[in-house]
C-alpha positions in Angstrom: 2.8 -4.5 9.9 1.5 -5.0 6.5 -0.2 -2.6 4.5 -2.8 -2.6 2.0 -2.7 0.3 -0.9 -5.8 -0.1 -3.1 -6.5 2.2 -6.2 -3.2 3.1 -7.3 -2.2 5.0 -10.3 -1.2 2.4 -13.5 1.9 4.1 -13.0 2.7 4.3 -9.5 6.3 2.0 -9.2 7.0 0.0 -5.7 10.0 3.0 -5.6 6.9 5.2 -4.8 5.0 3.5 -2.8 8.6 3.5 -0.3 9.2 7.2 -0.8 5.3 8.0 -0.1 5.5 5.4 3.4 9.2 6.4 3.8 7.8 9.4 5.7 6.5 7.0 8.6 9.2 4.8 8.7 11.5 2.1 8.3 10.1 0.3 4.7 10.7 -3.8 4.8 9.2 -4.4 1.5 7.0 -2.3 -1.6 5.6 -4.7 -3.8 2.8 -3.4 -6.4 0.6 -6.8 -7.7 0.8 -7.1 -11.3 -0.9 -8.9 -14.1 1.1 -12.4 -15.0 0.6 -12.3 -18.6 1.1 -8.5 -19.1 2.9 -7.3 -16.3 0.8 -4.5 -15.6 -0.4 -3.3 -12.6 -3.5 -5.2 -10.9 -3.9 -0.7 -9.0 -2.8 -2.5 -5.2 0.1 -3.1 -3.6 1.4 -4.0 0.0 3.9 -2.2 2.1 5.1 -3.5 5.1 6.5 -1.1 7.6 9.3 -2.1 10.5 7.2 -0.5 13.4 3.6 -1.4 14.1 2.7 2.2 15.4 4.2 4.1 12.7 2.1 1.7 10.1 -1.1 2.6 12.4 0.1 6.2 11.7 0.7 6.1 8.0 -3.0 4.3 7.6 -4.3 6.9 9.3 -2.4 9.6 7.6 -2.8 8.3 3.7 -6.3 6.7 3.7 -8.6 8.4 1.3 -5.8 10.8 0.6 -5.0 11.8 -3.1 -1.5 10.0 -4.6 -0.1 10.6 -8.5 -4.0 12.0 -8.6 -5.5 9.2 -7.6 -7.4 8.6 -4.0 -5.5 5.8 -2.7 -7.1 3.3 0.1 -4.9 2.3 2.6 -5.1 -0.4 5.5 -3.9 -2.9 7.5 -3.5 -6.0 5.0 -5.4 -9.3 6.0 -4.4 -12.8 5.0 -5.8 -14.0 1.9 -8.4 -16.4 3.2 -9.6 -14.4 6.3 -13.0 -12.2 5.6 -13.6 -8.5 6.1 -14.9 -7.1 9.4 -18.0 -5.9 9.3 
């Protein structure tokens, strides 16, 4: 499953974001989304996690939850052209 991460510290690396989902599981792929021109970091990135339970786990676990003293949002990722649920 992939995983949103919204709000993240400027200087949170995709080598935290495995260590922080590491506890839940099997990490496929970090990526943190960054600025073209500058590099920096756009504060989101997507994890993807081998097992779909253990990524329902960690969303539940890490939402709202405070990371390098930030509080970090954290769900299931949605395709780029679908629309939130309301």
């Amino acid at each position: 499953m992939n995983i949103y991460v919204g709000n993240l510290a400027w200087e949170a690396t995709e080598q935290d974001l495995e260590t922080l989902f590491g506890y839940f599981g099997d990490v496929k792929n970090a990526v943190i989304i960054k600025e073209r021109k500058t590099g920096r970091s756009k504060g989101f990135g997507f994890v993807e996690l081998e097992d779909d339970e253990k990524a329902g786990v960690a969303i539940d676990k890490l939402n709202n939850t405070v990371f390098m003293e930030r509080a970090i949002i954290v769900n299931e990722a949605r395709p780029k052209n679908e629309p939130a649920s309301e």
